[in-house]
N, C-alpha and C positions, 0 to 999 in steps of 0.2 A: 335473212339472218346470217351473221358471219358464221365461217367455218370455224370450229374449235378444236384446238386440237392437243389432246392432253397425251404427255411421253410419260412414260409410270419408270418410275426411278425402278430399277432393279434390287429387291432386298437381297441383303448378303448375311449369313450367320457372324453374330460378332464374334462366336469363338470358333475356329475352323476344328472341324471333328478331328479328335484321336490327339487336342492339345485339351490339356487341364486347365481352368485359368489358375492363375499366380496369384494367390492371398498371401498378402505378409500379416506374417503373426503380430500382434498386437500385443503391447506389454501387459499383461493381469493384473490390475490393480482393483482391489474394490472399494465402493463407497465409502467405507469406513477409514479410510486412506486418504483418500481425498479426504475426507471432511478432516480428518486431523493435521492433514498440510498445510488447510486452509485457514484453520483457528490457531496455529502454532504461534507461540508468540514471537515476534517481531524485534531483532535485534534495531535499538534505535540508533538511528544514523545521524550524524550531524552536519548540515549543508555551509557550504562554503560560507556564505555569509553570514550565516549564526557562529560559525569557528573562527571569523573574523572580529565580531562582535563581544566574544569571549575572550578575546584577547587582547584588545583593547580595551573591555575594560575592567581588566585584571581578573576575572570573576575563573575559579577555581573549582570546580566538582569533582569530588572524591569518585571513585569507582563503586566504592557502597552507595554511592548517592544516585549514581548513575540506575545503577541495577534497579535502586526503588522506583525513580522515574521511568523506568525502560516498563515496570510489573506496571503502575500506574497507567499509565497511557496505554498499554496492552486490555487493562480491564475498562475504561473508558472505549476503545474501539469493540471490543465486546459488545456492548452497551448502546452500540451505532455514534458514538462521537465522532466527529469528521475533522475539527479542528480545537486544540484546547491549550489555554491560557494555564501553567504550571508556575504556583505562587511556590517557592525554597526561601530557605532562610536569609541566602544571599543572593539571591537572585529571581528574574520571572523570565519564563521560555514561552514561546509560540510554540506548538508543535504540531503539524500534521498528522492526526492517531493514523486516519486513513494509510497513509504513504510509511508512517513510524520513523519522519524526518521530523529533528527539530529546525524551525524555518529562523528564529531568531533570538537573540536572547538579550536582557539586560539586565542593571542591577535592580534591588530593591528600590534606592531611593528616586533611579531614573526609572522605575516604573510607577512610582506615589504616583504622579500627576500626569500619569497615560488615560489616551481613552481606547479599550480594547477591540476591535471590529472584526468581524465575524468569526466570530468564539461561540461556538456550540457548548461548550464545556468547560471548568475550572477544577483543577486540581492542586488542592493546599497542602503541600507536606510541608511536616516541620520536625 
């Protein structure tokens, strides 16, 4: 039989006596904290190519109009909506609730005869 021959690694204390280990303090936050960060509603942002989109073609939202779609899409992702088709008077928006990006937008008449894909959700203000 071969010989075997086993070296025994040397254990060493990982903390050397008469040193304290070093905890960093940790910020105190509680649960209740978190969960309100989490559900805070979501200022909606507008991506490059839906502010392109708006501006070409002429389509105009007031800041009160804003606010309702910003509450809208906040209570849709509540709700677990992940992506939602926003029917306004003058206009239809894509918007990601998930991310609280609107991804594109167009008018009324160029949304008549759209077909909408993957839209979990529709929100009609008027």
């Amino acid at each position: 039989m071969d010989n075997v021959n086993i070296h025994r690694i040397p254990s060493q204390p990982l903390i050397r006596q008469g040193q304290s280990p070093k905890i960093q303090p940790s910020p105190k936050q509680s649960f209740l904290e978190h969960l309100n960060k989490a559900v805070q509603p979501a200022e909606l942002k507008i991506s490059k190519h839906a502010s392109e989109r708006l501006t070409e073609r002429n389509i105009h939202i007031s800041d009160a109009e804003w606010a309702h779609v910003t509450e809208k899409v906040n209570e849709a992702k509540v709700k677990g909506i992940k992506e939602s088709l926003v029917l306004m008077d003058q206009a239809a928006l894509i918007v990601s609730a998930k991310n609280s990006t609107v991804i594109t937008a167009m008018d009324r008449m160029e949304a008549k005869d759209q077909l909408f894909t993957n839209i979990d959700g529709t929100i009609v203000l008027s």
